[in-house]
N, CA and C of each residue as an Amber inpcrd file, in Angstrom:
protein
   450
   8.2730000   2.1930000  -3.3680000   6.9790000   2.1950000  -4.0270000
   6.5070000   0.7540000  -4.1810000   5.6460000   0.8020000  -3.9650000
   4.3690000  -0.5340000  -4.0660000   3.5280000  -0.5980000  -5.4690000
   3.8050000  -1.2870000  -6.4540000   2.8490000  -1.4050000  -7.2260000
   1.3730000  -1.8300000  -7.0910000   0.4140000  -0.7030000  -7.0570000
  -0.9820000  -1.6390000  -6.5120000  -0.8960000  -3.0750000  -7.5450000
  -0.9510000  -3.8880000  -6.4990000  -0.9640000  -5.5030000  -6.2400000
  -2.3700000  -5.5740000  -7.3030000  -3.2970000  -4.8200000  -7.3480000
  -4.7290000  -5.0840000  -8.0070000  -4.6900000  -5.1190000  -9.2200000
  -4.1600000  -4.1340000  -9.6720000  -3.7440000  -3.5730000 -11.2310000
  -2.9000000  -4.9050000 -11.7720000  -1.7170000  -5.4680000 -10.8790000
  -1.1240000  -6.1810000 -11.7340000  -1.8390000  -7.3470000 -11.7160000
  -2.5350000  -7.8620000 -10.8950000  -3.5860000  -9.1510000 -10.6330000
  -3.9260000  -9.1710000 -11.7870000  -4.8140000  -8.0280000 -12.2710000
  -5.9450000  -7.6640000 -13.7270000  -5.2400000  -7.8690000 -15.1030000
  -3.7580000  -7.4360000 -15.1400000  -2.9370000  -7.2610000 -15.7110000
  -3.0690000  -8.8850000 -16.2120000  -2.1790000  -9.8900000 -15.7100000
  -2.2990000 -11.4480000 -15.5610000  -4.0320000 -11.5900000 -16.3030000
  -4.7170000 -11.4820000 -15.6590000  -6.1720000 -11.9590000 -16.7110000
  -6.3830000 -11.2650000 -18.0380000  -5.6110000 -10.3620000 -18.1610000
  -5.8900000  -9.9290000 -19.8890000  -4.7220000 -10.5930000 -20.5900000
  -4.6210000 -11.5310000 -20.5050000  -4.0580000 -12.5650000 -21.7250000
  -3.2720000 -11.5990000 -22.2550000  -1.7030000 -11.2740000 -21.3120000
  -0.4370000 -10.0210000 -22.1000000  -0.0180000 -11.1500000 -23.0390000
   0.8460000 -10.2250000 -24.3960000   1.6980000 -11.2550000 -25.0980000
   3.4240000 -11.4640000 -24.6590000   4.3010000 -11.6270000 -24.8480000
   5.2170000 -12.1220000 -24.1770000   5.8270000 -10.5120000 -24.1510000
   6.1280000  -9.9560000 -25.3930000   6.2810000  -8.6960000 -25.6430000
   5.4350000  -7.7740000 -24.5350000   4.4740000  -7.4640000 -24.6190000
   4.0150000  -6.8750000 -23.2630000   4.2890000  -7.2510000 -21.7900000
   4.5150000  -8.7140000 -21.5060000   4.9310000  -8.7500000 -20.1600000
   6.2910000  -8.5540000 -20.1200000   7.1120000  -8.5080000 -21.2210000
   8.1900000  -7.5940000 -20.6210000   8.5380000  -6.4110000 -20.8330000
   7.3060000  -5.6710000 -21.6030000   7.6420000  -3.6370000 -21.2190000
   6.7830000  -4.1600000 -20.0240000   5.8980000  -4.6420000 -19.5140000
   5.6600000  -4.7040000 -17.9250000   6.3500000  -4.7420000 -16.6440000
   7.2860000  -5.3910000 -17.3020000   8.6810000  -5.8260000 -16.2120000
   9.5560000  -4.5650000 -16.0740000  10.0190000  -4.0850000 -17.3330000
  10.6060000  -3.4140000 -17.5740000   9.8300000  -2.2150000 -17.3470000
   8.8590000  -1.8270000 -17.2680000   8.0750000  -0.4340000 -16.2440000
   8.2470000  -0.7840000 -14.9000000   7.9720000  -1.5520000 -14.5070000
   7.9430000  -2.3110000 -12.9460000   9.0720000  -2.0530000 -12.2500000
  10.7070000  -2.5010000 -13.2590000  11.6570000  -2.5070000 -12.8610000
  12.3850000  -1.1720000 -12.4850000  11.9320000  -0.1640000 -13.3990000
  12.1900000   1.2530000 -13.7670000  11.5640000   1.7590000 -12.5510000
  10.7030000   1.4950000 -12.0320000   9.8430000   2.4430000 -11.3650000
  10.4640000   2.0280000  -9.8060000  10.9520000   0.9610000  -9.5730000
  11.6330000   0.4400000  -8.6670000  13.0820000   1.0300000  -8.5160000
  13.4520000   1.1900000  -9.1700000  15.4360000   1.3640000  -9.8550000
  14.8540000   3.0910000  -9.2300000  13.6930000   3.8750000  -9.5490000
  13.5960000   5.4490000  -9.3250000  13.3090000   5.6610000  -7.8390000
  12.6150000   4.5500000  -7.3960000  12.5520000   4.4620000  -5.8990000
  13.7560000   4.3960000  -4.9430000  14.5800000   3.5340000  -5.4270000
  15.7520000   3.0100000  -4.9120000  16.6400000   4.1060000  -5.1290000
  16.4870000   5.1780000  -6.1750000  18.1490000   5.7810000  -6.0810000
  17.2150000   7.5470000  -5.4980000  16.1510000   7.6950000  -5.5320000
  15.6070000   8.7900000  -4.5850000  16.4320000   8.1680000  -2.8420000
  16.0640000   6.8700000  -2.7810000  15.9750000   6.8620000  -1.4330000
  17.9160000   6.8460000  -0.7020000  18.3950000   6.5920000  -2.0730000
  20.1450000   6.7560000  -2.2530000  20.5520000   8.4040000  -2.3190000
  19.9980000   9.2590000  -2.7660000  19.9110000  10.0480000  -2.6710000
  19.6890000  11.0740000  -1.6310000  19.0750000  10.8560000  -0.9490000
  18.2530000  11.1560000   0.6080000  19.2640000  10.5410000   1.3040000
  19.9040000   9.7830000   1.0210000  21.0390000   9.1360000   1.9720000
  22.0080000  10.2270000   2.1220000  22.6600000  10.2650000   0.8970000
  23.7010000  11.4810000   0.4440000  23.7290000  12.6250000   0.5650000
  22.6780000  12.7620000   0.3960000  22.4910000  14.3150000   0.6550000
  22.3540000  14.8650000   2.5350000  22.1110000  13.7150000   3.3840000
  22.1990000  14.2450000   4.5300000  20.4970000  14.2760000   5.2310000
  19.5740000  13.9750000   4.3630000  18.5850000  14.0430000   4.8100000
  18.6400000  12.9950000   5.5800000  19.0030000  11.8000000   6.2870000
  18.6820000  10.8860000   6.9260000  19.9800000  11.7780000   8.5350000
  20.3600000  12.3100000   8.4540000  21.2900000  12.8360000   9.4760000
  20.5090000  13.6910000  10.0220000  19.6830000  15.1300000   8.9040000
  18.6480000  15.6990000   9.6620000  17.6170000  15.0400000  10.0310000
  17.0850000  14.3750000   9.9660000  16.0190000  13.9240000  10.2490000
  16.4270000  12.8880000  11.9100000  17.1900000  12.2450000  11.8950000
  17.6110000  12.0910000  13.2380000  18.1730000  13.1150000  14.3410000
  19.0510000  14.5270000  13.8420000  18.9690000  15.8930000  14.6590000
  17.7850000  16.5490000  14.9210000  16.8550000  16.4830000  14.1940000
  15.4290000  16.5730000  14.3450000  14.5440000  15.8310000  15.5010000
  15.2260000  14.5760000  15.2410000  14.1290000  13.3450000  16.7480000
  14.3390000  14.3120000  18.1380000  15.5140000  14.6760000  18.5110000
  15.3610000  15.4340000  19.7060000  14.8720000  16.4480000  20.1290000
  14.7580000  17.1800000  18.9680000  13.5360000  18.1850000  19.1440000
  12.0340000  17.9850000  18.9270000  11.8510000  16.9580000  18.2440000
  10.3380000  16.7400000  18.1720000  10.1790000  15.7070000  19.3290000
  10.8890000  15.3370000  19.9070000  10.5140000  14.0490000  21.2260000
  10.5100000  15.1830000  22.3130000  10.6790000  16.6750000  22.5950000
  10.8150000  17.5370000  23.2280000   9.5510000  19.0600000  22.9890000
   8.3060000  18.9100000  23.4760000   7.6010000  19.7400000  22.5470000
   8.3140000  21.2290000  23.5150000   8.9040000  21.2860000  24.7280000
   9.2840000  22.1190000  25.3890000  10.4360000  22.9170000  24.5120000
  11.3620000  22.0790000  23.6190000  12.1770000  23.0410000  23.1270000
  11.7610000  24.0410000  22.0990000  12.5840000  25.1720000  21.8810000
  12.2110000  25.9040000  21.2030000  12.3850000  25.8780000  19.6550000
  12.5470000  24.8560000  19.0270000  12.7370000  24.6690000  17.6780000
  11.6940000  23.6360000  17.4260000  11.1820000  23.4240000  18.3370000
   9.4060000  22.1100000  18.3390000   9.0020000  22.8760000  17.1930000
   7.9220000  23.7790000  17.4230000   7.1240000  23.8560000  16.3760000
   7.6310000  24.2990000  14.4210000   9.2300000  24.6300000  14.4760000
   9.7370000  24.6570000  13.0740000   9.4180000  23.3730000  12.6470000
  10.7020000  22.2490000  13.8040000  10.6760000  20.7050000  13.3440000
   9.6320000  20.5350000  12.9620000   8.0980000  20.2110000  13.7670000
   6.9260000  20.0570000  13.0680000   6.4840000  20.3470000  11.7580000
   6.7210000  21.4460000  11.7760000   6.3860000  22.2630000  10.0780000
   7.2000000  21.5640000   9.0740000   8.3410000  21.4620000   9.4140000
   9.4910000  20.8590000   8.7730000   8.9230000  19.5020000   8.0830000
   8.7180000  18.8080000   9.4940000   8.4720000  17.5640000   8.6210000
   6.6930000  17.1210000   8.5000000   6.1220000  18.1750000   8.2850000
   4.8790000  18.0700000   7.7020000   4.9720000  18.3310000   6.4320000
   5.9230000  19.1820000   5.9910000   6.1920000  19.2800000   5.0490000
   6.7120000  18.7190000   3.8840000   8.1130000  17.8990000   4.7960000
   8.5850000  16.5160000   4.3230000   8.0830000  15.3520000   3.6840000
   6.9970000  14.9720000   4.6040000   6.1880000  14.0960000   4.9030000
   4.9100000  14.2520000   3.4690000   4.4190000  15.6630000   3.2660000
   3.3350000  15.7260000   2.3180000   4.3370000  15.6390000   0.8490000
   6.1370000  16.2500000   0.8060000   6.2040000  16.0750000  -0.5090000
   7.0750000  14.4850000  -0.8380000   7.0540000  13.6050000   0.0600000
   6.8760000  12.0540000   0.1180000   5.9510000  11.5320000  -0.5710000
   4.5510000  12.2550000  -0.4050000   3.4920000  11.6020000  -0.9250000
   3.0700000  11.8980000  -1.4260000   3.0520000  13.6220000  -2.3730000
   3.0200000  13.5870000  -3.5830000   3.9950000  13.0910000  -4.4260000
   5.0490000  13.0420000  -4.1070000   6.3460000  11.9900000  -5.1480000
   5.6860000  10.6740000  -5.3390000   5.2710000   9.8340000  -4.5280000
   5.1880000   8.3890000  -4.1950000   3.6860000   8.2000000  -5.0340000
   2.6910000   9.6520000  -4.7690000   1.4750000   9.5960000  -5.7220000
   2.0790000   9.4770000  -7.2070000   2.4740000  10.6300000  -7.8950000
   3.2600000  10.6450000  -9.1280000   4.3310000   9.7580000 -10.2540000
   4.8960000   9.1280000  -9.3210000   5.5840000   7.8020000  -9.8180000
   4.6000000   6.4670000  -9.9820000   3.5800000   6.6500000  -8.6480000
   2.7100000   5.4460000  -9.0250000   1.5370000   5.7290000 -10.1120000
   1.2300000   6.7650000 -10.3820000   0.4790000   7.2500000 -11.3500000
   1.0980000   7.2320000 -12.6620000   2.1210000   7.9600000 -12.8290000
   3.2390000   7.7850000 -14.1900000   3.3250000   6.1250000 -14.1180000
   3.6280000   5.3160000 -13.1240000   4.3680000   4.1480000 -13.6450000
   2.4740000   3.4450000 -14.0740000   1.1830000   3.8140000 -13.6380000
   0.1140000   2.8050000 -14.0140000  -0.3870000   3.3620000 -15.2450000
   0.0960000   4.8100000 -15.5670000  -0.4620000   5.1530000 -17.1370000
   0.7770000   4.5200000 -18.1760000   1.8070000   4.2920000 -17.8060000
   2.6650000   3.9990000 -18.7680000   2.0520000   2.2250000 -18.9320000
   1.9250000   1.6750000 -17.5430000   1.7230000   0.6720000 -18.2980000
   0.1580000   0.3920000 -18.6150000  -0.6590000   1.0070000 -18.3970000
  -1.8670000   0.7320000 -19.3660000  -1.9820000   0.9330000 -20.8680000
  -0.4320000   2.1350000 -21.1500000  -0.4520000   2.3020000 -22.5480000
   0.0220000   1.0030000 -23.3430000   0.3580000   0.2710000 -22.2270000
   1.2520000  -1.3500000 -22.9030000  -0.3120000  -1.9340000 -23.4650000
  -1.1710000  -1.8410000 -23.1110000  -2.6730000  -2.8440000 -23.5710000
  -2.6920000  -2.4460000 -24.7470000  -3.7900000  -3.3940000 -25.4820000
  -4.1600000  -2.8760000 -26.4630000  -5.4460000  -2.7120000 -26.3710000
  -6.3150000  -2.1080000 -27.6680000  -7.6280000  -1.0760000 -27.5270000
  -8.4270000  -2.0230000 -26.4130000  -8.1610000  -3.5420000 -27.0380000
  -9.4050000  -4.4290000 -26.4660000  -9.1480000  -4.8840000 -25.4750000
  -7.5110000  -5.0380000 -24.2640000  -7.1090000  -5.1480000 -23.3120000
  -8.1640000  -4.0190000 -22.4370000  -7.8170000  -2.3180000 -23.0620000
  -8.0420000  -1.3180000 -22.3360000  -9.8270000  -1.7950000 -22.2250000
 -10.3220000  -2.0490000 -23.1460000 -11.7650000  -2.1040000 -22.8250000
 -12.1850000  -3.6500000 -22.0770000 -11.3490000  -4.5280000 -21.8990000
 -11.8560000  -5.5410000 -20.7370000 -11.2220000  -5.3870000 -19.6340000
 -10.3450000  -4.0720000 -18.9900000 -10.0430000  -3.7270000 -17.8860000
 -11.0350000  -3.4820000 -16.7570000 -12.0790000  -2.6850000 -17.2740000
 -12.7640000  -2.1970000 -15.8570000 -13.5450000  -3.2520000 -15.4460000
 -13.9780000  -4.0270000 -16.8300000 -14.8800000  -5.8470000 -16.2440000
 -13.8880000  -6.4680000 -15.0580000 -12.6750000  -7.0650000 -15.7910000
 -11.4380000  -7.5350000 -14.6240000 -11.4530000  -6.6420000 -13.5780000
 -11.6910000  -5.7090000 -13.4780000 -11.4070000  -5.0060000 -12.1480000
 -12.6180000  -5.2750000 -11.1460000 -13.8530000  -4.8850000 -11.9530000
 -15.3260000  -5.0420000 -11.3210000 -15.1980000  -6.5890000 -10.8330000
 -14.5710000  -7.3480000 -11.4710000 -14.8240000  -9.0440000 -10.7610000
 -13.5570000  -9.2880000  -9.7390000 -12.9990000  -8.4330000 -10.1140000
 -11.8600000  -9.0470000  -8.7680000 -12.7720000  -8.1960000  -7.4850000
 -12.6390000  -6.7540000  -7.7100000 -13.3390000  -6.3190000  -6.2940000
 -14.4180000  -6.6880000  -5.8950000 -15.5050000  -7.2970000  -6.7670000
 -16.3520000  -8.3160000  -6.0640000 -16.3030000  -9.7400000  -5.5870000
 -15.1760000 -10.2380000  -6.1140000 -14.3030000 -11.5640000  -5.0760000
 -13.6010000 -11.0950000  -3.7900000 -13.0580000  -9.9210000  -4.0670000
 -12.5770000  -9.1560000  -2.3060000 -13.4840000  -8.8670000  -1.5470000
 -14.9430000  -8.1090000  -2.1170000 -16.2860000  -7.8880000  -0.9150000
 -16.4480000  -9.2700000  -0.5650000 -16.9210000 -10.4630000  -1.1570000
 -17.0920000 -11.4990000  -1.1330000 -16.0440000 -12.4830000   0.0080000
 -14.6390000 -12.5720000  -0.0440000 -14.2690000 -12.5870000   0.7050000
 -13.9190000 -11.7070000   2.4380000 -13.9220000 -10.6740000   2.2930000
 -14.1760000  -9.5720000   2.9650000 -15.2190000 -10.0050000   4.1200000
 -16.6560000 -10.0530000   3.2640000 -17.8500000 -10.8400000   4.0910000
 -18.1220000 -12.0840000   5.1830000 -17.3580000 -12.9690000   3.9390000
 -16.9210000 -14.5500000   4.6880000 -16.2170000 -13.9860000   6.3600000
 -15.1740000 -13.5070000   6.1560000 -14.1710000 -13.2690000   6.8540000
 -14.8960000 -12.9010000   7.9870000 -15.5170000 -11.5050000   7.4710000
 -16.2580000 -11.0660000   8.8690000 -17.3780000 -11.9790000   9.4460000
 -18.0850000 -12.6200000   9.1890000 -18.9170000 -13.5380000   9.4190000
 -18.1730000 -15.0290000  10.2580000 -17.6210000 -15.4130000   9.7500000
 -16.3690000 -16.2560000  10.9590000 -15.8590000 -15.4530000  12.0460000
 -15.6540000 -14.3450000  11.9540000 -15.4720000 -13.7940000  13.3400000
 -16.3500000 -13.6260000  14.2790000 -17.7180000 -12.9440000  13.3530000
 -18.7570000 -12.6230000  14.5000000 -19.0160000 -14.1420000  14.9890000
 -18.8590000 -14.9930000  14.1180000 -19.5970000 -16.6660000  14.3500000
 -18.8930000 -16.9800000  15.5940000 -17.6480000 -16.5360000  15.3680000
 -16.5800000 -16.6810000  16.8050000 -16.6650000 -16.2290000  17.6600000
 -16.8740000 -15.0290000  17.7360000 -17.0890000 -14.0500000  18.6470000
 -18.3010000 -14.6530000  19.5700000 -19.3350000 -15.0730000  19.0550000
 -20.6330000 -15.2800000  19.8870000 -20.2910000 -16.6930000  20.3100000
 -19.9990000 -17.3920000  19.6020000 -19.2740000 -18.7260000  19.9410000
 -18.3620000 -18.7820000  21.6700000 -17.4880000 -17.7530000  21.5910000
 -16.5110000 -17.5750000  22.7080000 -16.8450000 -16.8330000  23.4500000
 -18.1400000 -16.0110000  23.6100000 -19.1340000 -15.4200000  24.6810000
 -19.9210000 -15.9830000  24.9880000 -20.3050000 -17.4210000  24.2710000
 -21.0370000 -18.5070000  25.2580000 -20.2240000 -19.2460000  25.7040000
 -18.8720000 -19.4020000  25.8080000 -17.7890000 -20.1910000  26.3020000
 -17.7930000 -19.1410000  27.5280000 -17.1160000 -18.0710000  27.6140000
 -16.8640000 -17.5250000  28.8830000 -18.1750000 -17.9360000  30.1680000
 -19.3050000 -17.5280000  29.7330000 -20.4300000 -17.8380000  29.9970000
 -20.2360000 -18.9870000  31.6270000 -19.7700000 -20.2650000  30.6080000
 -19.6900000 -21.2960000  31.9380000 -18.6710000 -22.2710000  31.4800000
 -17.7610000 -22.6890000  32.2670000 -16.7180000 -24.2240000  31.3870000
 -17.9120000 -25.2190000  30.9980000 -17.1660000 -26.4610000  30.8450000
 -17.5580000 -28.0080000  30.7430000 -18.0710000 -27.9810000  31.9220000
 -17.7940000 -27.3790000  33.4310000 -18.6580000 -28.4720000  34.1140000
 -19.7750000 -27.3760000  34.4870000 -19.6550000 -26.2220000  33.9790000
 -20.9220000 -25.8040000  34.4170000 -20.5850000 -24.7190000  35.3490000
 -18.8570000 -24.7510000  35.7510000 -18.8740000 -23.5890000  36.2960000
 -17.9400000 -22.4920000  35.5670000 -17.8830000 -21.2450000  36.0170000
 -17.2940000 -20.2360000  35.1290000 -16.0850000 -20.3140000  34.9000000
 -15.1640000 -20.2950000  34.1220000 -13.5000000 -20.6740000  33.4440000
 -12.6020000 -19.8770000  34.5750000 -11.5020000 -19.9560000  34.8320000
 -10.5000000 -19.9140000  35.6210000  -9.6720000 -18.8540000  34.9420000
């Protein structure tokens, strides 16, 4: 699990007290430690063994256990990401309960100004490319001496 990177950015501009940045840590750490022993788990239990007896039938759509495998791990695959939704949801309400009233109410400002420094950069970005782009389609165009590049 990935802590959205955004949340904790915002987190840092509401002035935590020392006490809050470490139930922060300590949610952070927890939510990491639940990642790590699911994925210890899945070890043990054999799911990483099926799932490689599986590659040969799904690299094979001719065999006849293709379309279970498929199902199989569509299935797999969707309750991955409701787990991975749920932990990251549990771990961002637990720690918003760390704010206090007036943290919770200068959150959505911090949020509104960071994602308008990301459009903002976002923009720049694309704009140096196109600048490039047209830049290096008048280069192909002709070399230095006037004739077309090699």
């Amino acid at each position: 699990m990935m802590l959205d990177r955004g949340l904790m950015a915002a987190f840092r501009q509401l002035n935590l007290t020392p006490v809050q940045r470490e139930q922060v840590r300590s949610i952070v750490f927890n939510a990491r430690e639940s990642v790590r022993m699911r994925a210890a788990q899945a070890q043990q239990s054999g799911a990483m063994q099926q799932r490689l007896d599986d590659f040969a039938v799904l690299a094979n759509p001719g065999d006849p256990g293709y379309a279970r495998s498929v199902q199989q791990l569509k299935t797999r695959a969707t309750e991955r990401v409701q787990q991975s939704i749920q932990l990251a949801t549990d771990t961002e309400q637990k720690l918003y309960n760390v704010l206090t009233a007036e943290q919770k109410a200068q959150l959505p400002k911090v949020l509104t100004d960071m994602k308008s420094r990301i459009e903002q950069r976002m923009n720049a970005l694309r704009a140096r490319r196109q600048g490039a782009g047209s830049r290096r389609d008048q280069g192909t165009q002709s070399g230095p001496s006037g004739q077309p590049p090699r």
